[in-house]
C-alpha positions in Angstrom: 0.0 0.0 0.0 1.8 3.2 -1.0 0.5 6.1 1.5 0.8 9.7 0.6 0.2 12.9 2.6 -3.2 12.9 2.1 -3.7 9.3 3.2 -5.5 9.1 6.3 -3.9 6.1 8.5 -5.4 3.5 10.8 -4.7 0.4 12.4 -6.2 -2.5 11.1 -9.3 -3.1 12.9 -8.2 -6.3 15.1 -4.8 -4.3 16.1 -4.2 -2.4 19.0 -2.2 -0.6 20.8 -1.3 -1.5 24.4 1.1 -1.9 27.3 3.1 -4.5 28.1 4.2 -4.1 32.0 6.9 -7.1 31.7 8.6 -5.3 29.1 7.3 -1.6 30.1 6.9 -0.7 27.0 3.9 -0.3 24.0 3.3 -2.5 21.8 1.2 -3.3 18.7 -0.9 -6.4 19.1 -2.6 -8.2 16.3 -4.0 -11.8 16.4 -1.0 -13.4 15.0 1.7 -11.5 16.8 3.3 -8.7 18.3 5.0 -5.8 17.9 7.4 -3.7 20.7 7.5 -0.3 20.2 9.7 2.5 20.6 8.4 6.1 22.1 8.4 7.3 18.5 6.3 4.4 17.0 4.1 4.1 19.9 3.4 8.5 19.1 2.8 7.8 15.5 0.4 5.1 16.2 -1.5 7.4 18.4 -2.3 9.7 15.9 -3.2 7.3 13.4 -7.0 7.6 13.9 -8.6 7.7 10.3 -9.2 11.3 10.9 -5.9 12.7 10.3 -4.0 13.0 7.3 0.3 11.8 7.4 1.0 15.9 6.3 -1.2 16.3 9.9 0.9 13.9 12.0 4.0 14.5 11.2 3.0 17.9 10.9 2.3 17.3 14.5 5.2 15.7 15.3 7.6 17.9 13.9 6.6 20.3 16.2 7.5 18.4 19.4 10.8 17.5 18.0 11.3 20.6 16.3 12.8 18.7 13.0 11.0 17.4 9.9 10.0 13.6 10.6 7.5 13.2 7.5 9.9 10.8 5.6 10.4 8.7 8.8 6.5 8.7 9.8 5.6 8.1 6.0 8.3 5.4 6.1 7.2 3.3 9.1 3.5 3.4 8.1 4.6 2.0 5.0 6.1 -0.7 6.5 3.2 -1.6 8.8 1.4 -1.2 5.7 2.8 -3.7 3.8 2.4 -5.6 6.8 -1.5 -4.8 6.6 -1.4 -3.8 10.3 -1.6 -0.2 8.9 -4.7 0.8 6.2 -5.7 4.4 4.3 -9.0 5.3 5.8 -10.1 7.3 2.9 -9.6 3.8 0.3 -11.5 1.1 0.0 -12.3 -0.9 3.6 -11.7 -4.7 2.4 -8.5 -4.8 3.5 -6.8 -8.1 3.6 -5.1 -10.1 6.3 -1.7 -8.9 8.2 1.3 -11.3 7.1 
């Protein structure tokens, strides 16, 4: 899935985000696995809510670490894209199941 600034990011509907207080940290859960997070990830994922575009969270983002971080949030949703954990809100809602 190729994402672009206007794409509108959420989690796949049986992932979550959550913590794990063995590991005290966030993770993404899905039904086949898991995924740790950092403090960045675990930020991004916040913000993906369907609502807001990727120009609007890193947008976001780049204010509270006072760089520009689009490539790096455009990147990782890609990834968790390809993974399916990761859809465009705005495209077409049969989306298939995470590898």
């Amino acid at each position: 899935m190729a994402f672009t600034g206007d794409s509108r990011p959420a989690l796949w509907r049986f992932a979550r985000v959550d913590f794990d207080p063995v590991r005290q940290r966030r993770v993404l859960l899905y039904p086949e696995g898991a995924i740790l997070l950092n403090d960045t990830a675990a930020e991004i994922l916040a913000l993906c809510d369907g609502a807001r575009t990727i120009d609007a969270i890193a947008a976001q983002l780049g204010e509270r670490y006072g760089s520009d971080v689009r490539a790096d949030v455009v990147e990782y949703l890609q990834q968790l894209g390809e993974r399916a954990l990761v859809r465009d809100a705005t495209a077409s809602p049969s989306a298939p199941t995470p590898r």
